[in-house]
Backbone as CSV, one residue per row, in Angstrom:
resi,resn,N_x,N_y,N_z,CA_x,CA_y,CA_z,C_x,C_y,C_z
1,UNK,-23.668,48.661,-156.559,-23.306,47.523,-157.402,-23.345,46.234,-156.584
2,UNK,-24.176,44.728,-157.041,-24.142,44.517,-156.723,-22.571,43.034,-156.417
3,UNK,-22.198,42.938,-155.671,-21.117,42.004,-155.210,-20.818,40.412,-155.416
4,UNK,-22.678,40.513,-155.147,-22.727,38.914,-154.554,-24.323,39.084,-155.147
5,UNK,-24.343,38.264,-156.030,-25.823,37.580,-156.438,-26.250,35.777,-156.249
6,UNK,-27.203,35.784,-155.623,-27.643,34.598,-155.461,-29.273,34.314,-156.213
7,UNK,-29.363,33.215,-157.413,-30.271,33.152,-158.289,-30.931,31.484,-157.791
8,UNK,-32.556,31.712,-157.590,-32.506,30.741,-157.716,-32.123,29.171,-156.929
9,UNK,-31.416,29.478,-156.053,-30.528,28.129,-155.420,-31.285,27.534,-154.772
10,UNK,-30.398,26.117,-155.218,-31.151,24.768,-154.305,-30.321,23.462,-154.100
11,UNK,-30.424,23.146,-152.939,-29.637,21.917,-152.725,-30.075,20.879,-152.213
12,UNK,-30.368,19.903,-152.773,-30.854,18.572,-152.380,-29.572,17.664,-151.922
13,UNK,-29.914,16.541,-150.525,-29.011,15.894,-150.355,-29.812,14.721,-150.081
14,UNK,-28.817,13.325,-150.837,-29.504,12.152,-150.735,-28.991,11.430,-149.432
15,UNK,-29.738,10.673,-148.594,-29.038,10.282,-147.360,-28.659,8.866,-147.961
16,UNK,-27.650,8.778,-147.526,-26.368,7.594,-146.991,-27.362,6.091,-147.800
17,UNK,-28.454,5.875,-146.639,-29.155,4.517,-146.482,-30.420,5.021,-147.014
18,UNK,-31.026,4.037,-147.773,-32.469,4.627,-148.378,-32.529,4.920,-149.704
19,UNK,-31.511,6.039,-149.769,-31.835,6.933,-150.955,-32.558,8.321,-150.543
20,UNK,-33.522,8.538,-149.193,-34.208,9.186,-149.366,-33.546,11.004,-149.727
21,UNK,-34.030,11.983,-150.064,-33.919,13.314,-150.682,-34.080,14.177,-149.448
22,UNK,-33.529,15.020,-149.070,-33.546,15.691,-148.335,-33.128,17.231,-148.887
23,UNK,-34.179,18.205,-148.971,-33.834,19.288,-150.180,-33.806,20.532,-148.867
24,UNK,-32.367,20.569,-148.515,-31.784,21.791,-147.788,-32.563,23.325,-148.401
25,UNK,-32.130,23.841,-149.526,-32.410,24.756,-150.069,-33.297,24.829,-150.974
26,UNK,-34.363,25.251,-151.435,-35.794,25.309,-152.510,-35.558,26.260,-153.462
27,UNK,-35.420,27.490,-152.816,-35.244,28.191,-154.246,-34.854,29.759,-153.374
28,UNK,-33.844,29.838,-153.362,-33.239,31.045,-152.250,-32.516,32.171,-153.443
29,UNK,-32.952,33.540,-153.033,-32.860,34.385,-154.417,-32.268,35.544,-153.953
30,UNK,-31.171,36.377,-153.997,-30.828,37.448,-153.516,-29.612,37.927,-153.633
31,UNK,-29.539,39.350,-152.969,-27.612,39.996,-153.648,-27.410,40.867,-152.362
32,UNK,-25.919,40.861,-152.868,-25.260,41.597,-151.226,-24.942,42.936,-152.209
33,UNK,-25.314,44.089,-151.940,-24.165,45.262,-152.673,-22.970,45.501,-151.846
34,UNK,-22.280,45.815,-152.753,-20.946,46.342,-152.154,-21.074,47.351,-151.049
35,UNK,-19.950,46.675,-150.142,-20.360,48.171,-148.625,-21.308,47.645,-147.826
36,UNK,-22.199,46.297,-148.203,-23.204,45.842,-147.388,-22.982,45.315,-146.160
37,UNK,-23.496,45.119,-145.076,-23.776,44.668,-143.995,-24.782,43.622,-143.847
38,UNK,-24.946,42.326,-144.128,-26.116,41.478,-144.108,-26.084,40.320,-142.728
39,UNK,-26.996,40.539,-141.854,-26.872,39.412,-141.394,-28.194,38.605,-141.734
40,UNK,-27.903,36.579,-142.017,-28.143,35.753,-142.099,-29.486,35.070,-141.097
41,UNK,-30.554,35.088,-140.396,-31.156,34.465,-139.305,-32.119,33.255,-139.816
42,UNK,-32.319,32.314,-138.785,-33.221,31.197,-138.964,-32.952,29.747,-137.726
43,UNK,-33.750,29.361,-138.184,-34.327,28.246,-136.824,-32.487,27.537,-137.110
44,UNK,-32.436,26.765,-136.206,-31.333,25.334,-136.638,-31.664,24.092,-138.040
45,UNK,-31.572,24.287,-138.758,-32.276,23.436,-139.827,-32.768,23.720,-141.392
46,UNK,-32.766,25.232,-140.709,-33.643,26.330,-141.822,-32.689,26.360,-142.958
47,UNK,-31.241,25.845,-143.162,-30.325,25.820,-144.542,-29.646,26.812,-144.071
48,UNK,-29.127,27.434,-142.878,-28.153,28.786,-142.992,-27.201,27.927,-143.179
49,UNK,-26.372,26.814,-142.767,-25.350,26.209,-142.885,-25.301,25.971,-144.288
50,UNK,-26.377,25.288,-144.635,-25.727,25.198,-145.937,-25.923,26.077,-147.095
51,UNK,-26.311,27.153,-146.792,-26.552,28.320,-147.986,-24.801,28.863,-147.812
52,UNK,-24.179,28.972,-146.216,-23.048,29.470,-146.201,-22.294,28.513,-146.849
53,UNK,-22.146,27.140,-146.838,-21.236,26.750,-147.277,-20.785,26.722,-149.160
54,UNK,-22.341,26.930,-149.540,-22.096,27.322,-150.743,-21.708,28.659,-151.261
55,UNK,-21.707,29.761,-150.758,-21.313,30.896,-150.537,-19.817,30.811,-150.368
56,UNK,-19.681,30.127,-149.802,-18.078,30.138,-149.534,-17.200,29.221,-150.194
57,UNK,-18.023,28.608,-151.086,-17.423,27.514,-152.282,-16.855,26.486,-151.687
58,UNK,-17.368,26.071,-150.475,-17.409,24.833,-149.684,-18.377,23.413,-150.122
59,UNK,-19.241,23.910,-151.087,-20.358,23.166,-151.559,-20.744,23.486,-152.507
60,UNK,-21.339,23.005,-153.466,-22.107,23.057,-154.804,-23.489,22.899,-155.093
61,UNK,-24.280,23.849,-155.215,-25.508,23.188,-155.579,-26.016,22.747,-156.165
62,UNK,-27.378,22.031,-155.727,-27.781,21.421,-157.108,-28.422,22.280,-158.128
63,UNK,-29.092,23.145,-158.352,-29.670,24.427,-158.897,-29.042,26.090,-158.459
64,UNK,-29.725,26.560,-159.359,-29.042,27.711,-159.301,-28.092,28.175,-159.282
65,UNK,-27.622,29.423,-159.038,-26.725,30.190,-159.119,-25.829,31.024,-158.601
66,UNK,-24.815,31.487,-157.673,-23.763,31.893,-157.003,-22.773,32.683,-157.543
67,UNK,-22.863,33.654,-157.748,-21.746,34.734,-158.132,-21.323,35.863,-157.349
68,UNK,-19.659,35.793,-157.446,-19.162,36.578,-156.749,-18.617,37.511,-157.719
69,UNK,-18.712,39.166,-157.863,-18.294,39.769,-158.673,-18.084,39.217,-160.084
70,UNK,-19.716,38.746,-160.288,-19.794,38.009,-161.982,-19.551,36.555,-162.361
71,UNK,-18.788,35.731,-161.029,-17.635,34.874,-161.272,-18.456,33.812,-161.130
72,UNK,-19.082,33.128,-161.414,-20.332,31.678,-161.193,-19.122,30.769,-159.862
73,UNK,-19.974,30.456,-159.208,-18.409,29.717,-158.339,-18.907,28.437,-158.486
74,UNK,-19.836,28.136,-158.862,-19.988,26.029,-159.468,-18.544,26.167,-160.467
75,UNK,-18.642,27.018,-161.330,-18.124,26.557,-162.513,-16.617,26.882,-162.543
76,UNK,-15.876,27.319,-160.986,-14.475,27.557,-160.894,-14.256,26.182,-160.556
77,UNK,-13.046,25.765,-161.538,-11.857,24.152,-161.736,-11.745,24.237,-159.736
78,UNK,-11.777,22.788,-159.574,-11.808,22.412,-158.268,-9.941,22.687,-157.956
79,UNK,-9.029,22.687,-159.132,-8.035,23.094,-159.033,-7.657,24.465,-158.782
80,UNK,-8.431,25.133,-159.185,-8.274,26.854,-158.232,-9.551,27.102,-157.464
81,UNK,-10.037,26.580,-156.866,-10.719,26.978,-155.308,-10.384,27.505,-154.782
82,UNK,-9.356,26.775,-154.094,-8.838,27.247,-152.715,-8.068,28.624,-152.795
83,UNK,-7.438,28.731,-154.238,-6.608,29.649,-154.165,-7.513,31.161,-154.667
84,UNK,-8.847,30.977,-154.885,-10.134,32.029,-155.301,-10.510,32.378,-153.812
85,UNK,-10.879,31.532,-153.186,-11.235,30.983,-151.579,-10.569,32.554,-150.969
86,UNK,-9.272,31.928,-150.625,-8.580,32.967,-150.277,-7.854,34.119,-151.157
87,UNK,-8.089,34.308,-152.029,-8.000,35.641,-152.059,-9.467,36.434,-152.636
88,UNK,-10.343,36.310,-152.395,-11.375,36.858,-152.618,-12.290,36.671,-151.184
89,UNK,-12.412,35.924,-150.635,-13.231,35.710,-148.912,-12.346,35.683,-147.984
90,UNK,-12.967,36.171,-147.108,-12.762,36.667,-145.702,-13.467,35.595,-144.632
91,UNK,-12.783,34.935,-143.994,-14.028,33.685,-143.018,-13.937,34.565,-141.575
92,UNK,-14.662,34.562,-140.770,-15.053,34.119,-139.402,-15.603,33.551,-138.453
93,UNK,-15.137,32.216,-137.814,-15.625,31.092,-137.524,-15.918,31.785,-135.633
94,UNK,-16.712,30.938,-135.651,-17.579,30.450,-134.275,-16.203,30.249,-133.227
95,UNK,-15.546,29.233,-133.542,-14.522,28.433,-132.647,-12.883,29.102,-132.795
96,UNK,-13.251,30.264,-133.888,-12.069,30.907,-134.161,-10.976,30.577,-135.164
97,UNK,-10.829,29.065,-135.239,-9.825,28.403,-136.272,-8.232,28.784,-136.053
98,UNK,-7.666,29.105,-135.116,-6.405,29.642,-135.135,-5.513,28.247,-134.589
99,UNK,-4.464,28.337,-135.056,-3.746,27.416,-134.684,-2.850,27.425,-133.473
100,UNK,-3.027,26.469,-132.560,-2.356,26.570,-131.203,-0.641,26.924,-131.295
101,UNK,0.204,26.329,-132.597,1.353,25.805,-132.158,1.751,27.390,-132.950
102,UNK,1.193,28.176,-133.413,1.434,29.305,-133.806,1.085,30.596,-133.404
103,UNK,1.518,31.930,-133.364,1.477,32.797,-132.893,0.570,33.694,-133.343
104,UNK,-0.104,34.758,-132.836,-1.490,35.098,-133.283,-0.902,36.167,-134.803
105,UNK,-0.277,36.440,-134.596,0.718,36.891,-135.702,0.842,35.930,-137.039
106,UNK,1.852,34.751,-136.850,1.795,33.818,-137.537,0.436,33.033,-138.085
107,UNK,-0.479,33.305,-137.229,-2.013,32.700,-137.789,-2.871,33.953,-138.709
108,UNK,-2.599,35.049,-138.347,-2.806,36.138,-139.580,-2.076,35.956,-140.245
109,UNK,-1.151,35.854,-140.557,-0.149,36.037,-141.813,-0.563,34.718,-142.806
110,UNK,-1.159,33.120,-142.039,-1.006,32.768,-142.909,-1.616,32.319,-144.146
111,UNK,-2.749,33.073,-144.467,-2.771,33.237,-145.772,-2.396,33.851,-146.710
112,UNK,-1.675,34.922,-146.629,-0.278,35.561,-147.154,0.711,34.527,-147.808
113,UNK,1.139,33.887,-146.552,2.429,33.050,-146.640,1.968,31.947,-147.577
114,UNK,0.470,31.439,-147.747,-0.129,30.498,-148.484,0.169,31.461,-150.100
115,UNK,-0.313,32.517,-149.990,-0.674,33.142,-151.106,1.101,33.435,-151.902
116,UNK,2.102,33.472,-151.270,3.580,33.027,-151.840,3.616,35.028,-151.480
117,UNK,3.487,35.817,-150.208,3.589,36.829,-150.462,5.099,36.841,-149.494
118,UNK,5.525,37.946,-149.888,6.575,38.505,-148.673,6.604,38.864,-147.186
119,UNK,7.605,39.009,-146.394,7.227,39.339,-145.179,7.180,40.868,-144.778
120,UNK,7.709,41.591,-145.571,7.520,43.057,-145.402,5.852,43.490,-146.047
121,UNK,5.352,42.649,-146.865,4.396,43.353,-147.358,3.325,42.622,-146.208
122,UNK,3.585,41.586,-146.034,2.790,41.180,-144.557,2.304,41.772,-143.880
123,UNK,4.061,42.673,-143.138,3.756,43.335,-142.051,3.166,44.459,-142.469
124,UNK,3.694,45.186,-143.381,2.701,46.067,-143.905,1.256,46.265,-143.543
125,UNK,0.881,45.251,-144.017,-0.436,44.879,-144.338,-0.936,44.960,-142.555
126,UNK,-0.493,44.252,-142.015,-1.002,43.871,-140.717,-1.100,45.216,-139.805
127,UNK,-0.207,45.837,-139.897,0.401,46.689,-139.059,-1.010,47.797,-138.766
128,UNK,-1.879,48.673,-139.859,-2.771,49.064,-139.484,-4.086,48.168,-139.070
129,UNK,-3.820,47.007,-139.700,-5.018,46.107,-139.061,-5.105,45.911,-137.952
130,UNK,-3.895,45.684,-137.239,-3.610,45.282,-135.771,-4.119,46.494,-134.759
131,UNK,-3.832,47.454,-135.016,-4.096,49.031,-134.300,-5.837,49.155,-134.385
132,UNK,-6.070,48.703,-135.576,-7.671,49.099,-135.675,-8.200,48.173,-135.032
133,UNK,-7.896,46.716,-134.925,-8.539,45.824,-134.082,-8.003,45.590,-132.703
134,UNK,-7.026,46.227,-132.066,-6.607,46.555,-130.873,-5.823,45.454,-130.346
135,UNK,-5.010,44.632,-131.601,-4.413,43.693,-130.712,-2.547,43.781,-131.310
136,UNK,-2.089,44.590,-131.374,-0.693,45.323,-131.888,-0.083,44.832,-130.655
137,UNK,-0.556,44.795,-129.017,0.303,44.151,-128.609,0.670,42.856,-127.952
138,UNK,-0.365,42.152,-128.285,-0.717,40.419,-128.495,0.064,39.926,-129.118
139,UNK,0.383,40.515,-130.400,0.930,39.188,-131.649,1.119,38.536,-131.525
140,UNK,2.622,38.505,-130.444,3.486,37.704,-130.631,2.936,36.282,-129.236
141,UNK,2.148,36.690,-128.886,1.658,35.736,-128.008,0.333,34.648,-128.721
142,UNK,0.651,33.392,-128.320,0.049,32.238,-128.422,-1.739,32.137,-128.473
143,UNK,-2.271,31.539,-129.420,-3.901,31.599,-129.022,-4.505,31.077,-127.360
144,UNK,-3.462,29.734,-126.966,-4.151,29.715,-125.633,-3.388,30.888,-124.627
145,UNK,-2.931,31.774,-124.647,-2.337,33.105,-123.953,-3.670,33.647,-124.057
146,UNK,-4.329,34.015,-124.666,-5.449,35.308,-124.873,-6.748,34.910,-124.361
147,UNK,-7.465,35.913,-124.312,-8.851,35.539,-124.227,-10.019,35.241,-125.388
148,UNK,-11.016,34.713,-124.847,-11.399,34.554,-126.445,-12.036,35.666,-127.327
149,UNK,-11.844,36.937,-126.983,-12.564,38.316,-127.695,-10.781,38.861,-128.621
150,UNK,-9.837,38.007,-127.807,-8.627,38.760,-128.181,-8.483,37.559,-129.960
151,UNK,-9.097,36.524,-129.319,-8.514,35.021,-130.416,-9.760,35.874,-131.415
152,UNK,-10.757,36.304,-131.433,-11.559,36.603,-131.995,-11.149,37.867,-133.013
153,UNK,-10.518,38.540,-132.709,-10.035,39.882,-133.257,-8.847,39.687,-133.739
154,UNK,-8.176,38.404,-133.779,-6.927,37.863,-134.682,-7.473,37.038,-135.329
155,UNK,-8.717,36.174,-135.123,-9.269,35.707,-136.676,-9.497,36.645,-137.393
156,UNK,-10.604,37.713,-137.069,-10.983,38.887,-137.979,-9.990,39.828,-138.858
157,UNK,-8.508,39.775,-137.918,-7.276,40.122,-138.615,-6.892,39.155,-140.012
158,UNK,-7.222,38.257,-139.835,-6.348,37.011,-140.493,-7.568,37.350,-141.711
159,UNK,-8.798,37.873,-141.338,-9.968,37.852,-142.586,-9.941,38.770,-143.381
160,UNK,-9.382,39.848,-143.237,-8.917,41.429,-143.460,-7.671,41.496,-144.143
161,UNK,-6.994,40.419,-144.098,-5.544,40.939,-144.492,-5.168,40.428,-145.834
162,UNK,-6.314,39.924,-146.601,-6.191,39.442,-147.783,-7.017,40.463,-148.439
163,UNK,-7.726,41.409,-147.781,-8.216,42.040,-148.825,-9.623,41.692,-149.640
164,UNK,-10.114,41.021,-148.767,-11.322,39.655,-149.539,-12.466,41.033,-149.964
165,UNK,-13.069,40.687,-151.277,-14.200,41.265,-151.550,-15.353,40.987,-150.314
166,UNK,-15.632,39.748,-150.047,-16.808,39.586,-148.816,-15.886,39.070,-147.808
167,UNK,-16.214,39.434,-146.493,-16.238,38.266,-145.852,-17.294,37.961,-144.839
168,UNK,-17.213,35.940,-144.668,-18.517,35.727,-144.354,-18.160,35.480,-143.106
169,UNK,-19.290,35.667,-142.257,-18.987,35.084,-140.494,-20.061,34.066,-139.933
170,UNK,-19.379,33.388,-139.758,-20.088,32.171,-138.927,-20.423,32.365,-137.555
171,UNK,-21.558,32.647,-136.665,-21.671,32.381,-135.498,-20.548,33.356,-134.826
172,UNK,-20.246,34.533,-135.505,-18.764,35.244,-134.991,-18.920,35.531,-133.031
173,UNK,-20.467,35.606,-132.766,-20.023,36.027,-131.397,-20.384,35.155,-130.698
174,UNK,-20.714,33.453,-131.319,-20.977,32.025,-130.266,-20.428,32.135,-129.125
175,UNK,-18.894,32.714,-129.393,-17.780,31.829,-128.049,-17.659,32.911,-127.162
176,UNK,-18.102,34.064,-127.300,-17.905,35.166,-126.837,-18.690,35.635,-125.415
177,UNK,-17.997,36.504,-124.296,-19.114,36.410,-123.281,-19.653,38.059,-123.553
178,UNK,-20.041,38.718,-123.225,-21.061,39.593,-123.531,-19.999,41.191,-123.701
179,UNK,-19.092,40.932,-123.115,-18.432,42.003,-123.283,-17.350,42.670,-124.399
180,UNK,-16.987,41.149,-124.720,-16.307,40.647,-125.806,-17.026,40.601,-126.918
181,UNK,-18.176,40.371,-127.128,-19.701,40.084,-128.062,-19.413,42.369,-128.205
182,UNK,-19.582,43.019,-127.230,-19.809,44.008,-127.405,-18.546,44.487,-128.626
183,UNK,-17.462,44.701,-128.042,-16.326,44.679,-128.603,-16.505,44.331,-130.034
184,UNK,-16.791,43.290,-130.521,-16.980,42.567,-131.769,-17.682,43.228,-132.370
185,UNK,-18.898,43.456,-132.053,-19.832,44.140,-133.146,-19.698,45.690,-133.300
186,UNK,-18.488,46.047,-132.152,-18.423,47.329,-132.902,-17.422,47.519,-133.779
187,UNK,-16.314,46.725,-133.471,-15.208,46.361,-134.722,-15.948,46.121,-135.775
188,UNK,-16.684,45.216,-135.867,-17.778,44.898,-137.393,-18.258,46.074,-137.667
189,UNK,-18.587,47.120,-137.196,-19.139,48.190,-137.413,-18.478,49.231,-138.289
190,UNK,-17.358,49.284,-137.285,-16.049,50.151,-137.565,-15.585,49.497,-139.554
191,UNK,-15.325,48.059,-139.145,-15.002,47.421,-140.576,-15.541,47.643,-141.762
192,UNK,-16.930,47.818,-141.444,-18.785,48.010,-142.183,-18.116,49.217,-142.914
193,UNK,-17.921,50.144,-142.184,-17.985,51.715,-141.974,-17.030,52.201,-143.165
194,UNK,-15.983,51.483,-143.063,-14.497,51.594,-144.312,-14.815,51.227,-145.436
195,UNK,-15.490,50.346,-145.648,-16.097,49.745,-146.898,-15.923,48.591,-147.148
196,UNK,-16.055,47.553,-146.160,-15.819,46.041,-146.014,-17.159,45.508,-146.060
197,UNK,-17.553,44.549,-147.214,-18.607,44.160,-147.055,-19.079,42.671,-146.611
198,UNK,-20.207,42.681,-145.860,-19.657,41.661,-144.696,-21.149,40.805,-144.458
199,UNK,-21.052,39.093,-144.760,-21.945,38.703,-144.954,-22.045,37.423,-143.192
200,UNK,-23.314,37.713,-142.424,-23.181,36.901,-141.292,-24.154,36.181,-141.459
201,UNK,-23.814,34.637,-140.540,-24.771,34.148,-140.167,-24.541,33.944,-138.922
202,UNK,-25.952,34.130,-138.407,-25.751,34.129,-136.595,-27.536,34.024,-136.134
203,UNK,-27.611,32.970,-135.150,-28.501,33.198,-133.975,-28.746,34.416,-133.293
204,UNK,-28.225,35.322,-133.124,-28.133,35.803,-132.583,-28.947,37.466,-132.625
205,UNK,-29.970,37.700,-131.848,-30.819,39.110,-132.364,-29.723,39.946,-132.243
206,UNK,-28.856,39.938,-130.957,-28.000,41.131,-130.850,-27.080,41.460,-131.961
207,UNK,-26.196,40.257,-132.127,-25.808,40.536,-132.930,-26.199,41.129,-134.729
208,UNK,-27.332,40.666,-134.928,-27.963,40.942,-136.453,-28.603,42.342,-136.066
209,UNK,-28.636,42.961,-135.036,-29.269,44.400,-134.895,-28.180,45.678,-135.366
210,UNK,-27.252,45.089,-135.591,-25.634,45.807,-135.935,-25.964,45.503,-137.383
211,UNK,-26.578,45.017,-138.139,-26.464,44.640,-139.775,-27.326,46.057,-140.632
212,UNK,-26.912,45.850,-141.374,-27.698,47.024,-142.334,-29.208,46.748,-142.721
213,UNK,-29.110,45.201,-143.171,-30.339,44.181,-143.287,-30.188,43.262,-142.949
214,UNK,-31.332,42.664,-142.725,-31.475,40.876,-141.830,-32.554,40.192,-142.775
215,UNK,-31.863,39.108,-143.306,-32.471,38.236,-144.105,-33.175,37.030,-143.000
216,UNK,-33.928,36.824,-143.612,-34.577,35.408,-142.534,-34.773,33.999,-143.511
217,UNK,-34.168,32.720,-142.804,-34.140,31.507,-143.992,-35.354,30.542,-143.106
218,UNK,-36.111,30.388,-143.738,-37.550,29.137,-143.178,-37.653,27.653,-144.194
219,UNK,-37.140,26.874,-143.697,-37.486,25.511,-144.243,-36.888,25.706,-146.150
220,UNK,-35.434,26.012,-145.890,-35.196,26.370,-146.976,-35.285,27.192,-148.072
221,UNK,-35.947,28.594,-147.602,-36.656,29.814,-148.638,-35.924,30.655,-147.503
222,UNK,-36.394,31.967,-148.780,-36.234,33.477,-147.884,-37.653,33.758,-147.446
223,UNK,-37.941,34.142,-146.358,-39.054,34.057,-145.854,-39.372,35.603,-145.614
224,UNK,-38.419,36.347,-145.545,-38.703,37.864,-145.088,-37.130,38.973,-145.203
225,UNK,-37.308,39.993,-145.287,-36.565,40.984,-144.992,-36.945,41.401,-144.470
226,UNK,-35.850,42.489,-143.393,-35.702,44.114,-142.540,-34.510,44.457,-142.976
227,UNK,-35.056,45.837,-143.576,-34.129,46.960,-144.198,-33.883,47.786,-142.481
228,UNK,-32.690,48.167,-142.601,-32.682,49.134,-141.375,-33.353,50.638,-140.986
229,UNK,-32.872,50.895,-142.759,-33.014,52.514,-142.598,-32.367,53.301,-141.910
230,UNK,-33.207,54.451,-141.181,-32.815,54.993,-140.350,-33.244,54.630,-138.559
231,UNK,-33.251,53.273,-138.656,-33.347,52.407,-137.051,-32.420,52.475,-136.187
232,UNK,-32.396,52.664,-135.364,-31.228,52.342,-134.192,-31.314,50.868,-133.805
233,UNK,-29.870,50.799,-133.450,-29.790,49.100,-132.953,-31.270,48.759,-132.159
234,UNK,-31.586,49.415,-130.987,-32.705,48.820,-130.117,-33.974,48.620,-131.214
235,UNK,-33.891,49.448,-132.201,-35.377,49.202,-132.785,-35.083,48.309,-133.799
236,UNK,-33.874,48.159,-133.821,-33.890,46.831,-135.514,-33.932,45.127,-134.453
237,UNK,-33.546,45.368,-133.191,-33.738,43.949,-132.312,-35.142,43.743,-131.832
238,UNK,-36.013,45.103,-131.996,-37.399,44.568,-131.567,-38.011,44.437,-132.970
239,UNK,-37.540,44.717,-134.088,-37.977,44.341,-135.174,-37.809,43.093,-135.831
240,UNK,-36.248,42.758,-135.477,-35.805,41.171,-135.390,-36.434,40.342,-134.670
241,UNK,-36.825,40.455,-133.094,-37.330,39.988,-132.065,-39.379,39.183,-132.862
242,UNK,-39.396,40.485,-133.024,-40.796,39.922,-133.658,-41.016,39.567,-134.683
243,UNK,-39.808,39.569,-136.030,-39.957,38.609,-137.011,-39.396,37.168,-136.800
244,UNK,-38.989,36.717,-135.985,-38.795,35.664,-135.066,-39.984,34.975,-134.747
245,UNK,-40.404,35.463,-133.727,-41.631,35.542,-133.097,-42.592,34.465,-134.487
246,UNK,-42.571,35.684,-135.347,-43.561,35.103,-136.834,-43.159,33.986,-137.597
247,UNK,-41.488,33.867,-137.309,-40.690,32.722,-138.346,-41.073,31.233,-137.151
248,UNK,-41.082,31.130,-135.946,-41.284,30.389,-135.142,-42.750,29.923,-134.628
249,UNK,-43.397,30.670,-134.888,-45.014,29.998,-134.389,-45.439,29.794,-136.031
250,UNK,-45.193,30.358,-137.253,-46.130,29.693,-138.372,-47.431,30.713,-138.522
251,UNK,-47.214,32.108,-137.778,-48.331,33.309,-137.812,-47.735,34.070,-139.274
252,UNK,-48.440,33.596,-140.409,-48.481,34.108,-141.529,-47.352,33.757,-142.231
253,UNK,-46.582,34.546,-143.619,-45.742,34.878,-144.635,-45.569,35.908,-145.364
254,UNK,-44.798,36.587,-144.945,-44.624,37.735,-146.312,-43.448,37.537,-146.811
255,UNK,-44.442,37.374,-148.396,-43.097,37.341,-149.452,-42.683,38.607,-149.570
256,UNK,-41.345,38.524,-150.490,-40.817,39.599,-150.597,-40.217,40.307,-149.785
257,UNK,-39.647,41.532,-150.629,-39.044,42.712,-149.319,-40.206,43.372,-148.602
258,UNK,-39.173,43.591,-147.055,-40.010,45.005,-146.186,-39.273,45.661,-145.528
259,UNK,-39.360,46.820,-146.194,-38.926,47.976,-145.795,-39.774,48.899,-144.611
260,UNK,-38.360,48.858,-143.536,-39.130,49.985,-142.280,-38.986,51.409,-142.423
């Protein structure tokens, strides 16, 4: 079933001085099923930013269409956003987003505490999250206390604990040094694995070799798929590696899906 349908979309932006049009998105068409694993790839420019931000009801487009479990998200009252926002998505940012003057504890909880919930059902809630993401004995310590694979695995807590139908990740292993990057994508894995369905965007081959499928965005279009199948990580990064390769020199186009 699918989760997340995207029809169609397009976003034009007029600049500041001029007037002139600047059309981010052309006509971008596709669906996440439930249980999916998708990661996001493309040049700097190519619209991943702003396909996510409409995805995440950060933005509106000018065309097309965005649904989350049926729900058109242009057409949700700017008065319940935020409160759809969070309880239906899951974020994971690049830079982490946690708040210094609060405890890694207190920065999971607080969309709970936004959402008007209790503190027993909190902890509840947290208590196997914390064990599965290995930081049960952090909490109570500060974001600048940790390292950044630890600040990383208390955002991913804080994304989990609402329960979100998707959640999307930004750049999740930017800040990360390689060991910590490791760590991460197997938690994403582990998360994948339960039935969390989980939408990325990232630079990154390593990281998108952990995805189920890898979408590719070119000058505002979908330019290609890789289905995984039955690939192992090393063969879905030399498969990534060289649809790269093709998205960056301008050697051909294939529309549509491709299946390995």
């Amino acid at each position: 079933m699918s989760i997340l349908e995207v029809n169609g979309l397009k976003k034009i932006y007029t600049t500041r001085f001029g007037g002139a049009k600047v059309e981010a998105l052309k006509n971008v068409s596709f669906s996440v099923e439930e249980g999916e694993y998708v990661a996001i790839m493309g040049e700097s420019g190519s619209g991943k930013t702003t396909l996510l931000n409409i995805l995440a009801a950060l933005d509106k487009p000018t065309g097309g269409v965005v649904s989350l479990d049926g729900r058109e998200l242009s057409k949700i009252k700017d008065s319940e956003i935020s409160a759809f926002r969070r309880d239906h998505l899951g974020f994971v940012f690049q830079d982490f987003n946690l708040l210094d003057t609060f405890s890694l504890e207190d920065n999971i909880y607080l969309p709970l505490v936004l959402a008007g919930k209790g503190y027993r059902e909190m902890r509840d809630r947290l208590t196997p999250i914390a064990a599965q993401l290995g930081i049960a004995d952090i909490l109570k310590k500060y974001p600048y206390e940790v390292s950044g694979g630890q600040k990383q695995r208390a955002a991913v807590a804080r994304a989990l604990i609402t329960n979100p139908r998707l959640i999307l990740a930004d750049e999740p292993t930017g800040a990360l040094d390689s060991k910590a990057t490791d760590e991460l994508l197997y938690l994403f894995g582990e998360i994948n694995r339960s039935g969390q369905t989980i939408l990325m965007v990232t630079h990154s081959v390593k990281a998108a070799s952990h995805a189920g499928r890898v979408l590719f965005i070119k000058d505002g279009e979908v330019f290609h798929q890789i289905y995984r199948g039955n690939s192992a990580n090393q063969e879905m990064y030399q498969k990534i590696s060289d649809t790269l390769t093709v998205l960056t020199t301008g050697e051909g186009r294939n529309e549509g899906e491709a299946r390995f």
